[in-house]
C-alpha positions in Angstrom: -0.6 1.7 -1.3 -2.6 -1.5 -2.0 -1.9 -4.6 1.0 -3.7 -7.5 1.2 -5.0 -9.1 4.7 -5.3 -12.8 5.2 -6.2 -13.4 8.8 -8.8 -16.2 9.0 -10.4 -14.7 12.8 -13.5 -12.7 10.7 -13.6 -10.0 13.5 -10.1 -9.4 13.5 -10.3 -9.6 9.9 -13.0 -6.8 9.9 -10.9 -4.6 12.2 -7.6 -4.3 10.5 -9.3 -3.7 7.2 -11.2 -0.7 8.6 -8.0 0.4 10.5 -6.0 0.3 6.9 -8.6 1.7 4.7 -9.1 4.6 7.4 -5.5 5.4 7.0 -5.7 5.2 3.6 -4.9 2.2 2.0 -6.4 0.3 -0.5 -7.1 -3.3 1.2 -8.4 -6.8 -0.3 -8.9 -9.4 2.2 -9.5 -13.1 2.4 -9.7 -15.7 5.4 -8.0 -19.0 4.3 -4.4 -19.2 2.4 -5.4 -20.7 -0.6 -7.6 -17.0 -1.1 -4.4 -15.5 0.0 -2.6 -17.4 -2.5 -4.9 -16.6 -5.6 -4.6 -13.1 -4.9 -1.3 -13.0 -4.6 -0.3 -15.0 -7.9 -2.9 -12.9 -9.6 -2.7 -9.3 -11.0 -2.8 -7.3 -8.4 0.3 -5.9 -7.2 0.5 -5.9 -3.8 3.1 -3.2 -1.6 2.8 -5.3 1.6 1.0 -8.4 3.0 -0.5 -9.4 6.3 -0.2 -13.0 6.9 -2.4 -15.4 10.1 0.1 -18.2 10.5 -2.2 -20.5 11.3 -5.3 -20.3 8.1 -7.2 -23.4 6.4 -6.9 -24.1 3.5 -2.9 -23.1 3.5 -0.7 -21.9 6.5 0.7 -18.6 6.1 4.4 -20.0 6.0 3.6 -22.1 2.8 1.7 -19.3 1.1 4.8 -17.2 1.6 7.1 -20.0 0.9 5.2 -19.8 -2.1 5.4 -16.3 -3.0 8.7 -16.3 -2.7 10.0 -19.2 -5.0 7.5 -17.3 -7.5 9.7 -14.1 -7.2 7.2 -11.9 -4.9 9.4 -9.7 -3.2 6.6 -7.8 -1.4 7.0 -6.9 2.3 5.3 -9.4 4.4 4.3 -8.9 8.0 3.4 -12.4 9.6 1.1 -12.8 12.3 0.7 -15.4 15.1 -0.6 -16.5 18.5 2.5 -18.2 19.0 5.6 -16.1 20.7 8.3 -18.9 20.8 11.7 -17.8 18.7 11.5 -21.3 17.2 8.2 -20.1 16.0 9.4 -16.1 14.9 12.8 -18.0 13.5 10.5 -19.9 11.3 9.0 -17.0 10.2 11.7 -14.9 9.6 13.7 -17.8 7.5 10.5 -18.2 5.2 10.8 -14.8 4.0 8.8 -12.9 6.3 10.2 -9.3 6.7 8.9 -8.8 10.2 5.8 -10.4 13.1 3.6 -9.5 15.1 2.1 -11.7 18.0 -1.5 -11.5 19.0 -2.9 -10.0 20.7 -1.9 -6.5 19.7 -3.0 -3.1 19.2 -3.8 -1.7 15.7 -1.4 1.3 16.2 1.3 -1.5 16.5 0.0 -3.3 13.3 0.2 0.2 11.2 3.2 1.2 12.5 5.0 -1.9 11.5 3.0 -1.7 8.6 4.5 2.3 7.7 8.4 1.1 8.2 8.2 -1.6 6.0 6.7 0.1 3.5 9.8 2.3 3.9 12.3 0.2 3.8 10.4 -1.5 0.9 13.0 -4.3 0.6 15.4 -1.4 0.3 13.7 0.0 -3.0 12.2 2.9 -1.8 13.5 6.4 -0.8 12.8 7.7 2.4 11.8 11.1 1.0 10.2 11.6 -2.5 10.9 14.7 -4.8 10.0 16.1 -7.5 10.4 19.6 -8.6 10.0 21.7 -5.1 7.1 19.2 -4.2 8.5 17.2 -1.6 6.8 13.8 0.2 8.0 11.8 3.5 6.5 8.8 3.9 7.5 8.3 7.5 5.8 11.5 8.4 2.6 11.0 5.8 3.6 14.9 4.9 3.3 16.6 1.8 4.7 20.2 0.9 5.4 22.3 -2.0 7.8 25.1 -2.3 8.2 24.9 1.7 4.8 25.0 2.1 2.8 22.2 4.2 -0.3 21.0 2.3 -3.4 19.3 4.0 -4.3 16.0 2.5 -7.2 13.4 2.7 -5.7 9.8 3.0 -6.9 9.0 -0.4 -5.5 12.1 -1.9 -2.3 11.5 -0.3 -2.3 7.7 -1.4 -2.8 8.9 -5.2 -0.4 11.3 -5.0 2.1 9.2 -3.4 1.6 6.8 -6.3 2.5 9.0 -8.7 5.4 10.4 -7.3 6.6 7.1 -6.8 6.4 6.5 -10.5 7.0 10.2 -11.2 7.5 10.5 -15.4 5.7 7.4 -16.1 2.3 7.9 -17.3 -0.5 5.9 -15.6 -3.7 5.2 -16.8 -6.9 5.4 -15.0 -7.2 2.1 -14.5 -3.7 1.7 -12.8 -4.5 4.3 -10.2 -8.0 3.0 -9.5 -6.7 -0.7 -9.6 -3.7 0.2 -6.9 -5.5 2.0 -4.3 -9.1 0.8 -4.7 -9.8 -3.1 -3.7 -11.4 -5.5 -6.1 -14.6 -5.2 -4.2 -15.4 -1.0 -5.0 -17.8 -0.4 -6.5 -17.2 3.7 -7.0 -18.3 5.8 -10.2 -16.3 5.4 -13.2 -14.8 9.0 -12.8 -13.6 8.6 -9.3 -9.7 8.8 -10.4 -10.5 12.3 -12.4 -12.5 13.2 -9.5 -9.1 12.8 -7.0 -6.8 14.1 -9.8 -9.4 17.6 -9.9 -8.8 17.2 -5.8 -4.9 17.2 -5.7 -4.6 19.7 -9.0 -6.6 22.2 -6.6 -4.2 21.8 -3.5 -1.0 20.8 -5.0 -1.2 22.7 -8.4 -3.8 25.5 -8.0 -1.7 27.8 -5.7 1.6 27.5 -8.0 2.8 28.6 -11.2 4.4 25.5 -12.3 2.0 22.5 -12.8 3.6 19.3 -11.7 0.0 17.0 -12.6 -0.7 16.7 -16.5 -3.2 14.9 -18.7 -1.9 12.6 -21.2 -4.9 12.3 -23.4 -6.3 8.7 -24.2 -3.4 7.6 -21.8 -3.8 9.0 -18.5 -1.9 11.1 -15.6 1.7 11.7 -15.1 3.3 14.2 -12.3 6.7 15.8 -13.8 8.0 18.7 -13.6 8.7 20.5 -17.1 10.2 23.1 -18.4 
């Protein structure tokens, strides 16, 4: 899951992104609106946002007024000093899916984080399949065949990728592009390295392979006959 963070307090700024890529998200972050803004008209596609109300350059509300009237329909998670309903009511009106008022704790933050990403503005499924490999994204738990398997955060946000766009083939640079931020700076192999990873743990122990290699193309998780 890629989100991007635009909270204009550095510190703050600093925390959340360790908090996120800790947990396993890929995270871009910026400090004013208009950054936000670039970003989020760019080509990155984003599965949530974290937006400071209150940012120079642009105010959260008008960046995601902004994202909205361009058709950006990801989740977005507003944060404010201010508790006042006028204030939340603003919010909420603007398109904001849900907000958080400082201070808070970073348990809070991800956890908020975690259900939107599950409702997904009601695209997603609350439990991915495919074949007897089975993923809940409310628990972060993978198993195959009944069978609970161990994951890192970065294997599970790879593999959760894919089963999310289970059948379609992605290329390398998809993967890496999704849950990698603009700033790493990782070998070129890192996404084979991963894919070896999650073959050994998810494949390895089975008869059926559900990871294949689509030469010159990239990776696709199906289950075939």
């Amino acid at each position: 899951m890629r989100i991007l963070i635009a909270e204009d307090e550095q510190y703050l700024n600093r925390i959340l992104t360790r908090q996120l890529e800790k947990a396993g998200y890929g995270v871009d972050a910026c400090l004013d609106g208009l950054h936000a803004l670039d970003y989020l008209m760019g080509t990155a596609v984003y599965d949530a946002v974290i937006l400071d109300i209150m940012m120079p350059g642009m105010d959260g509300l008008t960046v995601l007024s902004r994202i909205r009237q361009a058709g950006i329909d990801a989740p977005v998670l507003l944060l404010t000093a201010r508790d006042g309903i006028e204030d939340r009511v603003k919010g909420l009106d603007a398109g904001a899916d849900d907000y958080l008022v400082k201070p808070f704790a970073a348990e809070e933050l991800l956890a908020r984080l975690r259900a939107l990403l599950r409702r997904g503005s009601g695209k997603r499924e609350s439990l991915l399949t495919v074949g007897d490999l089975t993923l809940d994204p409310a628990a972060r738990r993978v198993s195959r065949a009944g069978q609970i398997i161990a994951l890192s955060a970065r294997e599970y946000s790879i593999l959760e990728y894919l089963m999310r766009n289970a059948g379609a083939v992605l290329s390398r640079e998809q993967i890496e592009d999704h849950i990698w931020n603009y700033d790493y700076q990782g070998g070129s192999n890192v996404v084979d390295v991963y894919i070896r990873y999650l073959r050994g743990k998810i494949d390895a122990p089975f008869e059926k392979k559900l990871i294949h290699t689509v030469r010159n193309a990239g990776y696709v998780l199906r289950e075939e006959p």
